[in-house]
N, C-alpha and C positions, 0 to 999 in steps of 0.2 A: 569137505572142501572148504577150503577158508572164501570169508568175504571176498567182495573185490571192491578195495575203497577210494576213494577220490576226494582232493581238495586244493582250494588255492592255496598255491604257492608263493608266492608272491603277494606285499602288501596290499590292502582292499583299497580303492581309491581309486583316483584318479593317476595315470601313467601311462607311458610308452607302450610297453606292451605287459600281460598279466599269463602268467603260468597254471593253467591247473593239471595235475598230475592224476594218475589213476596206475593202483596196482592189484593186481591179484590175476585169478585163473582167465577169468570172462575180458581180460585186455582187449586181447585180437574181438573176439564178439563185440567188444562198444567200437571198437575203431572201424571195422564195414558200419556198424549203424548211424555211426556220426558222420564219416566220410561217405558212404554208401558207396564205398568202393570193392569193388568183386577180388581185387588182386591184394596177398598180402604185402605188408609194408617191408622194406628191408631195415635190418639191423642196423642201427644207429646211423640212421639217415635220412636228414629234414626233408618233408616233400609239402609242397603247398598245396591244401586243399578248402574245397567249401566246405562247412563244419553244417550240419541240417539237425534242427530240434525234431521231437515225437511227429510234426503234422509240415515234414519234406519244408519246411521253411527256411532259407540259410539264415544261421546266427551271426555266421562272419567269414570271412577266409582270412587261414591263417594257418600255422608251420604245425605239424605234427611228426614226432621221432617216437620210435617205436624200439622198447632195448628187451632184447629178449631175454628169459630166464634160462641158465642162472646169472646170465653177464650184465645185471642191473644192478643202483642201489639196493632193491630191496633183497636180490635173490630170486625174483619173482617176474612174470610179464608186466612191463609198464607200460604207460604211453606218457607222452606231455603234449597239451596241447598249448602253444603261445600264440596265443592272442591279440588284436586291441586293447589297450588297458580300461580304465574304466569300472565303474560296477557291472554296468548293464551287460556286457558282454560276457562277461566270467561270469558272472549270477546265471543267464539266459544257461549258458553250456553245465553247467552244473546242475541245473535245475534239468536238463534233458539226461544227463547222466546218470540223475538219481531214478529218473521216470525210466530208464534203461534197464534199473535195476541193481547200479551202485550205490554203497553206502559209506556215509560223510563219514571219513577216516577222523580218529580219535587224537589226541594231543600227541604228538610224538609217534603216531603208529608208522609210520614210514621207514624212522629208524628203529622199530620197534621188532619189524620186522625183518632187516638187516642185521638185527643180531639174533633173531630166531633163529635165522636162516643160514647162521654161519659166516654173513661178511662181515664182521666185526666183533670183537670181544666187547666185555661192558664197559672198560673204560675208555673205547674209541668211543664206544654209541655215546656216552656222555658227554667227551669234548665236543660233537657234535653241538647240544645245546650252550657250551663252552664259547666255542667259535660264536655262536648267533649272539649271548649275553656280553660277550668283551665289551669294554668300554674303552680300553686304550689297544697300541699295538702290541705290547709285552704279554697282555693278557692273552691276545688273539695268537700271537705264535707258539706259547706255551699251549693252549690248548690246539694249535693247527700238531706241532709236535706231537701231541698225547695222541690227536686221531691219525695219525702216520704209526703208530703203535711201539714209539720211541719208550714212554713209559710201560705200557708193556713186555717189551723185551728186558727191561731194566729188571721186573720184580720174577719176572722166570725163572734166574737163579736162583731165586730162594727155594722153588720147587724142585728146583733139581739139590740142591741141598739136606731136605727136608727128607725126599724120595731117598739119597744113599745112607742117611740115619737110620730110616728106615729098614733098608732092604738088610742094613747090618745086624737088629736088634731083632726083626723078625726071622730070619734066616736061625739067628740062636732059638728063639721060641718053637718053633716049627721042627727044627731040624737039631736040636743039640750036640744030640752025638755023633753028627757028621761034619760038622763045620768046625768046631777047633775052639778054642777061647775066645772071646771077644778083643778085639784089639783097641782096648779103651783107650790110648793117648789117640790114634787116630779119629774116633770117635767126638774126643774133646776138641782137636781140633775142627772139625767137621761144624761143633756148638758155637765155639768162640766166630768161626767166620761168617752162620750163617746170623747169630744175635749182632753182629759187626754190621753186617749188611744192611741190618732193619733199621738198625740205629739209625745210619745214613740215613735211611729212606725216611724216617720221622724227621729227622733232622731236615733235609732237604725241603719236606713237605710244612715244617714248621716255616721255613724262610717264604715260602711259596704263598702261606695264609696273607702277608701282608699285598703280593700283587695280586690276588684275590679280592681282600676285603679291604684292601686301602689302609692310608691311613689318616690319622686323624692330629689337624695342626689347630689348636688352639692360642687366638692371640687373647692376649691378660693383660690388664692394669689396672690403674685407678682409673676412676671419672674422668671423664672429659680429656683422656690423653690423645684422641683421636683415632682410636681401635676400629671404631667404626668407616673413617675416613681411609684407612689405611684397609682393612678389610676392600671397599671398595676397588682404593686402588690395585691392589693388589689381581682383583678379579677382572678388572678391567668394565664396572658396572656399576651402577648407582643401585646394594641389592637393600642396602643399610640407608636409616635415615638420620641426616645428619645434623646437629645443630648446636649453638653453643653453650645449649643449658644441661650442666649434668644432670646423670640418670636417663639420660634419653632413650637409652639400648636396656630394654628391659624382658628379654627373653633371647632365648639360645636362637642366632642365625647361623648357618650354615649352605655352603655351595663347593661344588665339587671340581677339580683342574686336573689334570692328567701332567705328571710330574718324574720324570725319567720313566717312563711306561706305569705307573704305579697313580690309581686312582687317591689325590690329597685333598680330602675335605676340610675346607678352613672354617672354623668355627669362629664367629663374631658372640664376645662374651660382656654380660653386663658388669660396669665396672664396680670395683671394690670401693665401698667409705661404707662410714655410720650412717642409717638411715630406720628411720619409722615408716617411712610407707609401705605399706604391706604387699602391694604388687611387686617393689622392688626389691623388696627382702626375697621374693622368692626367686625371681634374676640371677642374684647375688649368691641363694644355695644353687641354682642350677648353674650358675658360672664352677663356683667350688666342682662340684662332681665332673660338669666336663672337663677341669682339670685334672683329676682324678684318671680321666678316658683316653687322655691326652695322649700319643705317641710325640710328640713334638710341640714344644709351646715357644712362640710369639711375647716375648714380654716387653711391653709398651712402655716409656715412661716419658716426660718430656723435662727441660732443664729445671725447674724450680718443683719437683716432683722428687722427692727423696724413692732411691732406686734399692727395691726389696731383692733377699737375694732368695731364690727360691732354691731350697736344698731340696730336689727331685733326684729318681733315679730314671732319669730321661732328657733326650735334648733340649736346652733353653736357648733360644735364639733374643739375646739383648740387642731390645732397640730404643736410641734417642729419637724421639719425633720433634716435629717442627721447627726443625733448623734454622727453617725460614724467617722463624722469629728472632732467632739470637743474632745479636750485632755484634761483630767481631770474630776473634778467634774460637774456634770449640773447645780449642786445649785444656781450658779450665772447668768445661764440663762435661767434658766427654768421656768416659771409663774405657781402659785400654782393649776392652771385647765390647764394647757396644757397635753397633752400627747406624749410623747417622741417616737420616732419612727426611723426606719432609713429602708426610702422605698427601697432603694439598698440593704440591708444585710436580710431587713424582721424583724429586732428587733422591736419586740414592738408593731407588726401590729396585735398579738391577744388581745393585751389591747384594741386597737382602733376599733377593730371587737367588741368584748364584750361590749365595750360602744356604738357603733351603735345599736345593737342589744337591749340592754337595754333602750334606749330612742327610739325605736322603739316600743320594747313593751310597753311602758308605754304610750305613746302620741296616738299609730295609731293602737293596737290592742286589741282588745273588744270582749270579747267571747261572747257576746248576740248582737253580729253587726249582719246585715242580707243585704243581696244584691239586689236591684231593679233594674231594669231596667230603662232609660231615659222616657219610655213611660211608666211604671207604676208609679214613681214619680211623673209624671206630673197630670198623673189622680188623686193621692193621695193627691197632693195641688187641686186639682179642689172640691173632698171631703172635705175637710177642710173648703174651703170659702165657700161652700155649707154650712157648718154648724154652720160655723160661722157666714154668713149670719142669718141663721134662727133663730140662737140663740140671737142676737140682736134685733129681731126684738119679736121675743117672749118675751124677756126684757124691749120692751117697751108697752107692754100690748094693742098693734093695737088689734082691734079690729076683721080684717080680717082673720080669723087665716089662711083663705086659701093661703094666701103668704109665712108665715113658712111652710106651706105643699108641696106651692111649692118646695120650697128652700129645704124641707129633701129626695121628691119625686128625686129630681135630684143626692143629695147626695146618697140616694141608689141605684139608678140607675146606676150612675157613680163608684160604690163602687164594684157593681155586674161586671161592664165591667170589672175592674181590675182582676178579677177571671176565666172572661171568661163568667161568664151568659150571658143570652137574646143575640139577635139578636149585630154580630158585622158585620161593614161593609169589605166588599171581600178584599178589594184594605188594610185594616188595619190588616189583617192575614194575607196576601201575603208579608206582609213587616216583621212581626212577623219569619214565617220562610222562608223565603229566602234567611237567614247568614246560615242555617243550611247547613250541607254537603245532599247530592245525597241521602245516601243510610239509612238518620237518616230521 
């Protein structure tokens, strides 16, 4: 019989009200002992009760729903008990729950146990911790999507693909002399749509790494062009310190804005000249390499400042700073792609927002992008040369066909792991949710 585990659900602290959750066999048993009530609770529906620790003392009154199994998150009997917020209150009921004979549920066991139990495949139970990590909304519907099992249904057909390769190649091993010759242009096509399909799906999943992991805008110049001023403004924040004596920015700042749904870290860079001081040389290699890191770069210069052209194979956003200072026309100094700004007064910084924004959207946002995980990519190239494998070698009309069988046996095999089927090993779930929080 499995445990029966409990934990807050809800942040520790001070709040409105606090959740803690409890699942497993002994549910109904802790809810008479907590309620000390004779009658059971009905299926998903709030009832106010006094909640009473080990020695009949109330902890609080407050809402308890009771979801029975199989019709819960977990698969399993629940209860939730909401609360007063607070420490004392959810510590006090928690602390009675355990003296009950529940134990403090592990990182993640909650959805740990919804996908034991069959309500979810592995890559819902992931966007699960998907949803809780988002940092913008892109992020969060992409993974609300994944846990609706959108992506899911997406990678299916490659199963059912793989499965009539199959059924066609063992049917001849098995059966030879009853099934006929093999219908190999069929068969090739069966190859080309199912390697077509993956392709997308890396593809897809390559576009998707950027609303995942963000990206990265590095702004660059000389000394004392205002990089750091213009950083500020741009963030809306004094993060950078500002002053009029070059070299002042002497190590990699960085802070993070939410930019068409897409997490952009602006990196504040120390600026380029000759210099012997030894702290600032090393500034000046760490400026180099975050350019180097660069998804998109910031290049600063102000009018009496000869303008470098940087031959990158990546976005360069040219900007004239401090307009403020120039008297008269720009005509004479302005380059026909620069954009005019003046990161002290704020002139000109929603042109240069609008143009980030737009070569954002265009370069790194993809509405049919989808999100993977490091461990589900990786199994998803292990499918691939699986099938690629097998598709070369069925190409070369071996003879054997049981080695292209191998070679799809694996791919499907490995295809199912990505979702969660058949048998996974402890020690590779324990790694799955253990970023998860306490009480998910």
């Amino acid at each position: 019989m499995k445990d029966t585990i409990c934990a807050l659900a809800t942040p520790p602290g001070r709040g409105a009200i606090a959740i803690v959750r409890v699942s497993g066999p002994r549910a109904l048993e802790l809810y008479k002992k907590i309620t000390k009530s004779s009658s059971l609770p009905q299926h998903r529906v709030f009832s106010l009760k006094n909640l009473y620790d080990t020695e009949g003392r109330v902890i609080d009154r407050g809402l308890v729903v009771f979801f029975k199994s199989p019709y819960s998150y977990t698969g399993e009997d629940m209860l939730e008990f909401h609360v007063h917020g607070g420490s004392i209150v959810s510590s006090l009921l928690m602390k009675t729950l355990l003296m009950h004979g529940a134990r403090m549920a592990e990182p993640g066991e909650f959805t740990k146990r919804a996908f034991l139990n069959g309500k979810m495949d592995l890559l819902q139970a992931e966007a699960v911790n998907e949803m809780i990590s988002a940092k913008t909304e892109l992020q969060y519907r992409k993974a609300l999507s994944k846990l609706k099992g959108k992506l899911s249904r997406e990678l299916e057909p490659v199963l059912e693909l793989i499965r009539r390769i199959l059924m066609e190649i063992e049917a001849r091993i098995e059966f030879e002399e009853d099934t006929g010759p093999l219908d190999r242009a069929k068969i090739g096509m069966y190859f080309k749509e199912l390697e077509e399909k993956i392709r997308e799906i890396t593809e897809r999943a390559e576009r998707g790494r950027f609303i995942q992991n963000g990206i990265k805008v590095v702004i660059y110049g000389k000394t004392n062009v205002g990089k750091s001023t213009l950083f500020n403004r741009i963030l809306g924040e004094e993060r950078a310190i500002v002053t009029p004596f070059e070299g002042t920015t002497r190590d990699i700042l960085h802070e993070e804005l939410d930019i068409a749904g897409i997490p952009v870290k602006f990196i504040d860079t120390a600026g380029i000249r000759d210099t012997e001081d030894p702290v600032e040389k090393i500034g000046i290699e760490r400026t180099k390499r975050a350019l180097e890191d660069a998804d998109v770069i910031i290049y600063v210069r102000e009018a009496d400042k000869k303008r470098e052209f940087l031959n990158v194979d990546k976005p360069v956003i040219y900007v004239l700073n401090k307009i403020d200072l120039i008297k008269g026309s720009l005509a004479g100094v302005l380059k026909e792609d620069e954009i005019p700004v003046s990161a002290l007064t704020g002139e000109g910084i929603d042109k240069l927002i609008d143009r980030l924004q737009k070569e954002i959207k265009e370069r790194f946002y993809h509405e049919n992008a989808i999100i993977l995980k490091a461990r589900e990519l990786a199994i998803l190239e292990d499918v691939k040369k699986e099938i690629h494998d097998a598709r070369k070698l069925f190409e070369e009309e071996i003879e054997e066909l049981e080695l292209v069988s191998f070679h799809l046996n694996e791919a499907y095999r490995k295809h199912k792991e990505l979702l969660g089927f058949g048998e996974l090993p402890e020690e590779v779930l324990n790694s799955i949710f253990e970023n998860f929080c306490i009480g998910k």
